[in-house]
N, C-alpha and C positions, 0 to 999 in steps of 0.2 A: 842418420843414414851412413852409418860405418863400411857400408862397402860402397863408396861415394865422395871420392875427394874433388871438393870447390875448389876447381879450379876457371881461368877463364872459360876453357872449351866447354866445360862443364856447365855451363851458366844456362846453357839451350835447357837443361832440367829443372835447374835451381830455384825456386822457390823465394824464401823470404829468408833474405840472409840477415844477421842478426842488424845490423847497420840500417838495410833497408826496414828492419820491424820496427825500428829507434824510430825512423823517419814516420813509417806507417802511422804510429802510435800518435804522432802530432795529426795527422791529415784525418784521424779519428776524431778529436777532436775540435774540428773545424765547422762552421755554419756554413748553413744550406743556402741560406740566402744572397741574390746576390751584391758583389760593393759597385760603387758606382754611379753613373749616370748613364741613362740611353743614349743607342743610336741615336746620334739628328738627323734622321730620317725615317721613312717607312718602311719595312722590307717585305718583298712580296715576292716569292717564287714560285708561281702555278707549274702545273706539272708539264703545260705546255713547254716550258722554257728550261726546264729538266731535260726534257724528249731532246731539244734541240742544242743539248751543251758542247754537244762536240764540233758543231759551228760557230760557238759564240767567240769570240777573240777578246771580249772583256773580264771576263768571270771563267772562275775554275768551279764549277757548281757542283763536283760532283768529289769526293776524295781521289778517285781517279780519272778525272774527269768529265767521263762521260758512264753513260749505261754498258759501254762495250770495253770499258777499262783497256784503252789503248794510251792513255796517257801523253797523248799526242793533243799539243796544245797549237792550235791553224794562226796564229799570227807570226810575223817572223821581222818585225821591225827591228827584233837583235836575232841578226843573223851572223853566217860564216866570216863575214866580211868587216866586221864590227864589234863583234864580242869580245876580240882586245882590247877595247873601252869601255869594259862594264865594270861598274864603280859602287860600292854600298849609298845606298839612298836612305837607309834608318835601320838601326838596329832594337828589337823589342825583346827585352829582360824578363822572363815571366818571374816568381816567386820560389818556382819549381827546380833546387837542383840535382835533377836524376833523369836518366836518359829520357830523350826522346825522339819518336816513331813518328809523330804527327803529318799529313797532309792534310795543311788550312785546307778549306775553301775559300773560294772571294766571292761576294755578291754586290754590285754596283756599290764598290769602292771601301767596302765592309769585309775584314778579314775576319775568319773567326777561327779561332788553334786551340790546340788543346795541350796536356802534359800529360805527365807520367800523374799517378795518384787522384786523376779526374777532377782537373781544373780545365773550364771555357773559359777564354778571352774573347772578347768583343774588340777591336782595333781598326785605328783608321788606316787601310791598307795604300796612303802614299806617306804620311804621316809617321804612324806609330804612334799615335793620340791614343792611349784606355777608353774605352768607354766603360763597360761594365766587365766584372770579373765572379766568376760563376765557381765557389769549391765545394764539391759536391760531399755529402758529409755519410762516410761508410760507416759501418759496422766494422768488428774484427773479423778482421779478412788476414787469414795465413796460410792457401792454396792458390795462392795466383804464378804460372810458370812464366818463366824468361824475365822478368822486370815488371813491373809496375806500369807500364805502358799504356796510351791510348792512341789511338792510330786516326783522330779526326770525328768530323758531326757527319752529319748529312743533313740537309736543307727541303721542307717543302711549307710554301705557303709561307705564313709570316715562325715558323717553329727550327729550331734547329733541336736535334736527338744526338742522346750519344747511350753508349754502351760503359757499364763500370765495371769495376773490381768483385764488387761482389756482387756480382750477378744480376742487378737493375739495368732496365731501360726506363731514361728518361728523357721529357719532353720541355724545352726551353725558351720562352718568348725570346724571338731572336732578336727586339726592339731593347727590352729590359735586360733580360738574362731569367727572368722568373719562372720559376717549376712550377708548370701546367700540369704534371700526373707524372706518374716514376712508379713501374711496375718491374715487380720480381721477375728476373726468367727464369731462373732455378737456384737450387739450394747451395750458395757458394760453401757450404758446411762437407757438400759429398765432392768436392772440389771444382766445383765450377766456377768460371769467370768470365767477363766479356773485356778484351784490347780491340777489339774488329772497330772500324768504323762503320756505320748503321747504309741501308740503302734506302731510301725514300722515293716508291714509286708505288703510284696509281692508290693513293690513298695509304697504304700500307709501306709498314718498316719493317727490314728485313734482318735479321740477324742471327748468325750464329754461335758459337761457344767452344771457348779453349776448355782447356783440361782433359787430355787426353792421356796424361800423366797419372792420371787419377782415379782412373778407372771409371770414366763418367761414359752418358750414353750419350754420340754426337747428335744436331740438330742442328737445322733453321727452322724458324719462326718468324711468320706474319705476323705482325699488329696493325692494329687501328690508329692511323696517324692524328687520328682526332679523340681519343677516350681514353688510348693505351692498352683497350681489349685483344686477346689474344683473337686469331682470325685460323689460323690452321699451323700446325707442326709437322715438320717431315724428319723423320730421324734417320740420321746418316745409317746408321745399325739398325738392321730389320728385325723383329721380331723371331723373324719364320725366313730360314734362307741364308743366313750367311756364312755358312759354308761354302757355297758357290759353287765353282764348277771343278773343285781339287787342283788347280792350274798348276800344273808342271815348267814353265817359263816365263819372265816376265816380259813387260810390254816392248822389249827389244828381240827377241825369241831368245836370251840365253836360261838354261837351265838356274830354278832356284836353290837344288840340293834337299828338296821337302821329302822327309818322310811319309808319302800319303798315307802308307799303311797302316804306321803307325798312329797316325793324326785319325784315322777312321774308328781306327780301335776305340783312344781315347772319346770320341763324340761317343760311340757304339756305348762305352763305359759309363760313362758321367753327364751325360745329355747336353743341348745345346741353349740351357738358360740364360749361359755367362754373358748375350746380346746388352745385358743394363750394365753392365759394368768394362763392355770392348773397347772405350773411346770411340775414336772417328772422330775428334774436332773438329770444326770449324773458322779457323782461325782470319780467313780475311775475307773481305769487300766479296759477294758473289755477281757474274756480269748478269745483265737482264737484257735478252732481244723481247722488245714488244710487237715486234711484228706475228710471232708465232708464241707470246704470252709464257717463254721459258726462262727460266732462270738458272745458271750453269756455276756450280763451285764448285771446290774440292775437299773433300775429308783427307784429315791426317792418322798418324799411324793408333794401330790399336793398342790395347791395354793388356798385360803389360809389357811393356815396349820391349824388352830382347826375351822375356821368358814365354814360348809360344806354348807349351804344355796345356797352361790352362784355357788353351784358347784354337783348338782343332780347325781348322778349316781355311779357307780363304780369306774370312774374317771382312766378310763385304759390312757398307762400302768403304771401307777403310780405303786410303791411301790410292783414292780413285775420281774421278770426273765425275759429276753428276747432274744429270736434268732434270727438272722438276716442271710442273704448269706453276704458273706463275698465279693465279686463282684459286689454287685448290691442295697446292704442295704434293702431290700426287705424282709417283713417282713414272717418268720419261724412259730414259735409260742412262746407264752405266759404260764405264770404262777403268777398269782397276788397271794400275802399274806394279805393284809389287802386290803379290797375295802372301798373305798370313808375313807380312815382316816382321824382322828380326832385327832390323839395324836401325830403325829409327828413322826410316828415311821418307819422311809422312811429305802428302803433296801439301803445300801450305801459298805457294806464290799466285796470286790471283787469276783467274782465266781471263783470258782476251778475247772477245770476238773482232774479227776480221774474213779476210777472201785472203785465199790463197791456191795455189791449181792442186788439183788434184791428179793422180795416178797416170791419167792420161794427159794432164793439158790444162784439160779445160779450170776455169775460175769459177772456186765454188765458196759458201759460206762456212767459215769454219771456227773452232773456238781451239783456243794453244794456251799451252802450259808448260814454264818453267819448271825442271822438278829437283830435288834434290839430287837426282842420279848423274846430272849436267847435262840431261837430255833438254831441249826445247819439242812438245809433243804439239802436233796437228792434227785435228780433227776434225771429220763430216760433221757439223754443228747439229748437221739431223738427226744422225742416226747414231752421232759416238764413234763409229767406225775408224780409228788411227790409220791416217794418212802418209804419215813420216814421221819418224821421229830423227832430230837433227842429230851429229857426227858429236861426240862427247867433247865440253867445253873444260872440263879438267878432268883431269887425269883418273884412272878408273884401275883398279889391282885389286884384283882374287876376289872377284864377282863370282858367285854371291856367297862366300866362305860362311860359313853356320860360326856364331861364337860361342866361344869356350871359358871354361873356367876361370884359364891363363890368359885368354884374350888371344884373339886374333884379329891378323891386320887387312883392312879392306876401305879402299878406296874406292869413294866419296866416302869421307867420314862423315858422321851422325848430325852435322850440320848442314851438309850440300855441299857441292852444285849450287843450286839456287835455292836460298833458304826463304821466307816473309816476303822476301823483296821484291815488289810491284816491278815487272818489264814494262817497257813501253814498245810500242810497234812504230814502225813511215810508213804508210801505206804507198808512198811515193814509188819508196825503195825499194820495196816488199824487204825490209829487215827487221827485225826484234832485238832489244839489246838488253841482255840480263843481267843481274851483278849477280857474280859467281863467288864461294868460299873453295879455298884448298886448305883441308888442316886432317892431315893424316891422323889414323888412332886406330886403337885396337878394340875388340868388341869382347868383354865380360858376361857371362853369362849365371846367376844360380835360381834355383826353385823362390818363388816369390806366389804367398797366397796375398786375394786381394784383402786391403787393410783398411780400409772402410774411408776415405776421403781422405786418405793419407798418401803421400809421392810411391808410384809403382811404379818401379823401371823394372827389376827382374835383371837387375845387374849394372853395368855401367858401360860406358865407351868412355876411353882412353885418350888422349893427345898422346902422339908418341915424343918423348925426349929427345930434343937435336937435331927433329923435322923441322925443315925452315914451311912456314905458315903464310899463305899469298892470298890473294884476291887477284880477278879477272873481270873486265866489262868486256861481253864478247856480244857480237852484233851476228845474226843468223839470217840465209835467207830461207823465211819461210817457204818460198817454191821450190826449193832443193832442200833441206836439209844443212848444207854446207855453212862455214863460216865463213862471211863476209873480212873479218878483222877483228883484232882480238888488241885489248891494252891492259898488261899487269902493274898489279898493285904492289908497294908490300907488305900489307895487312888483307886479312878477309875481308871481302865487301858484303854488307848488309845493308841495305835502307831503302834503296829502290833506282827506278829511271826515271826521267822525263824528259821526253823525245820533242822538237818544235818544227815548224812548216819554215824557221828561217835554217831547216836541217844542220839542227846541234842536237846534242846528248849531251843532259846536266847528269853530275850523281859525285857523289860523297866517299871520302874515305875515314875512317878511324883516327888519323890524324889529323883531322882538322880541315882537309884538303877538298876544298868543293871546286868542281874540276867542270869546262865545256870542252866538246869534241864537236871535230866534223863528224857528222853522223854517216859520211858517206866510206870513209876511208878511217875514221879512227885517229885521225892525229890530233894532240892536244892544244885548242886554241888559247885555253884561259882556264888560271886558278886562283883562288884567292883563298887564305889560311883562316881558318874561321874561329881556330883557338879552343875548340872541345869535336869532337867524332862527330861528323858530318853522316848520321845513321839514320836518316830520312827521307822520303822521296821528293823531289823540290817540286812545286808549282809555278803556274807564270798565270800574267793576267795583264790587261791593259786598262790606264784610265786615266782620265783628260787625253787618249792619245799619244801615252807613254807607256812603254811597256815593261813591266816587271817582273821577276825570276827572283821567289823566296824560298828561305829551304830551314828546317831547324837543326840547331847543331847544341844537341844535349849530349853525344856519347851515345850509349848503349849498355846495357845489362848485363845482356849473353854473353858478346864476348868480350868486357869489360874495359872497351874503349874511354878515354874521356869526359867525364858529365859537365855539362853547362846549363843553361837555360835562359838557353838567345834562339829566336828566328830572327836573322837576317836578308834584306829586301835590298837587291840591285837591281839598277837600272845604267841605261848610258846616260856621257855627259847630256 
């Protein structure tokens, strides 16, 4: 990739660098089976208790904890007032050292985490006791984007699921660790992968697919939580239609600078086939209201990423919101942010459902999105409709510049605003708090035909030389738009929030630095140095009546913080 220097900012594209293929090459060689001994116990998670996670104050049952991925965990036994005496309770060493994204789950005092390279642990979540260790054993896999990553399981019934590298979903006795069934979701050969954590609801697992780098065609898919059968497929890319509607501005009303005319020509020329090979990722956890049987994610940018030529149109639904019925995959409606991009500025940060007022006032249901552009977005949960989109959390310059040959410069660079990284909402508060990146760069541009499961960018973005590079946790409220309060970093923040009812804000920085906040005002209550890049979103959980905040500190990939491969668990004295 000659017109593509590895560098850290560069990492958002990066591939399998040689280091990481060294590592690869052993984790190919690995068994399936798992080490160990069982749970001493039985595990059992009906969907009842699924439905009800986001009351439960013992267990984190969900990756984001709940169906509505607010990440807002209702106990508060460490709160504002006490969280100056939160102290490490155990520290757990996986095998794995390469970054990691993981949010455990807990289920009645059973943790379960994952790594980078698709290893489950089974752990006693006061302890730090092994029970069973699960490494899942790949094929040659050399298309996987950002890291080797896996971002958690999801739980139902006595199973825990997780998504791989190359492109399996598989099904885990969550007693033993043993592979019940492990089904292909696509051909990791045309670049596909799975880092997503899995959604397990109403029988069905839900999942999506990275490789948008790749020229792949995006998607979720249903399975059968019990056989592994496929149940229905929705592809982010429609066959018929994604052109859209030529949109002349994006979801802020500023102009994009698109040549319609010439974008019509080209479809008029060359037809609109290119749908199997546009992208649309799928890169994280999608929220699920079961009251109205929808399911709401977001596609990432299209294929390939800065060369729009081969690819005319709107390029739905890329880089857009999406609803689906939750039975039939069957598509709801839409809401795209950038049409036909060019910068890379793909939606990737999970949707939230919550209430927030609307236009007039009144308090209505809605679902929000962190996006790369450092927008926080709100929406009618019914109809899609944007509501507000919040006052830019970093810095924004020469919106929305076309790039060039030479490279030009445009803020939010090609990592965010808000990148991967899970927000968490207070309903209290009505605030959301995001980890934000600022890492200036310039945007490359040359002709790129597609290359059959090989990396397609159609150019490059830049870091620029000499630009000092920050991070931001900035708190919004969603009834205005406006920022509540804002706390810099000095590195990019990636890995996520986690918001609590004793109203604190956990979240990580690069250096090591796992940090709690008043959630109300932002000031720094407590940090403690964890010794590798805190690039995870942390959890909490209570048991015996104690309550605990764990979080993993591997580093990260992308932008080549620190590797370790510790989850760390505090509690107070």
């Amino acid at each position: 990739m000659h017109h593509f220097k590895l560098r850290p900012w560069a990492l958002s594209m990066v591939l399998t660098s040689t280091a990481l293929m060294v590592h690869a090459q052993s984790e190919i060689q690995g068994v399936a089976a798992p080490t160990g001994g069982p749970v001493p116990k039985d595990i059992s998670v009906p969907q009842a208790r699924l439905t009800a996670a986001d009351k439960d104050g013992a267990n984190f049952l969900h990756s984001n904890m709940n169906y509505a991925q607010t990440r807002y965990y209702p106990a508060a036994q460490i709160n504002t007032g006490n969280v100056a005496k939160l102290r490490p309770a155990f520290q757990f060493q996986t095998e794995v050292l390469e970054s990691m994204e993981t949010a455990p789950i807990v289920v009645d005092g059973i943790m379960y985490l994952t790594t980078s390279y698709n290893h489950v642990y089974a752990i006693d979540a006061v302890t730090g006791k092994q029970f069973w260790h699960y490494k899942h054993k790949m094929g040659p896999v050399t298309t996987y984007c950002c890291g080797p990553n896996n971002r958690g399981v999801a739980i139902l019934g006595d199973r825990v699921f997780m998504g791989t590298l190359d492109a399996k979903l598989i099904s885990l006795d969550a007693k033993t660790g043993k592979v019940l069934w492990a089904t292909q979701i696509a051909d990791p050969e045309l670049g596909y992968s799975e880092t997503m954590a899995p959604v397990a609801v109403n029988g069905k697992i839900l999942i999506g697919t990275n490789g948008g780098e790749y020229g792949i065609r995006g998607f979720v898919k249903a399975y059968d939580a019990n056989d592994g059968k496929l149940l229905w497929t929705h592809y982010s890319v429609p066959e018929k239609g994604h052109e859209g509607v030529w949109a002349v501005n994006d979801a802020t009303g500023r102009n994009m600078l698109r040549d319609i005319a010439a974008e019509k020509a080209q479809l008029a020329a060359h037809g609109g086939d290119f749908y199997k090979t546009l992208g649309g990722g799928v890169w994280m956890a999608p929220a699920v209201d079961l009251e109205t049987n929808t399911v709401f994610y977001v596609a990432g940018n299209p294929s390939p990423d800065l060369y729009g030529r081969e690819r005319p149109g709107d390029n739905l639904y890329t880089n857009s919101m999406v609803a689906i019925d939750l039975n039939t995959g069957v598509y709801k409606w839409h809401y795209q942010y950038i049409a036909h991009d060019v910068w890379d500025l793909d939606a990737v940060s999970p949707v939230i459902l919550t209430e927030a007022k609307d236009k007039s006032g009144k308090m209505i249901k809605v679902a929000i999105h962190g996006g790369k552009t450092g927008h926080v977005y709100v929406h009618d949960r019914a109809t899609g409709a944007l509501i507000r989109h919040s006052e830019a959390m970093v810095p924004q310059e020469n919106m929305w510049v076309l790039p060039t040959k030479e490279g030009a410069r445009m803020l939010p660079g090609a990592n965010g605003g808000v990148e991967w990284s899970p927000m968490a909402v207070n309903p209290k508060l009505r605030l959301a708090y995001a980890a934000n990146l600022h890492q200036p760069m310039t945007y490359h541009v040359e002709e790129s035909k597609y290359p059959g499961g090989k990396l397609w960018l159609g150019g490059a973005f830049k870091a620029i030389a000499g630009e000092k590079q920050w991070g931001r946790l900035a708190a919004v409220n969603i009834d205005t738009g406006k920022m509540a309060w804002k706390f810099d970093t000095e590195q990019p923040l990636i890995g996520g929030v986690l918001a609590t009812a004793g109203d604190l804000v956990f979240n990580g920085e690069g250096n090591g630095l796992f940090r709690a906040f008043d959630a109300r005002d932002g000031k720094k209550l407590w940090e403690y140095q964890c010794g590798a890049g805190v690039n995870a979103p942390a959890v909490s959980y209570t048991v015996g009546g104690k309550q605990y905040v764990a979080v993993a500190a591997g580093g990260n990939t992308q932008l080549d913080f620190k590797r370790g491969n510790t989850v760390l668990v505090f509690a107070l004295p």
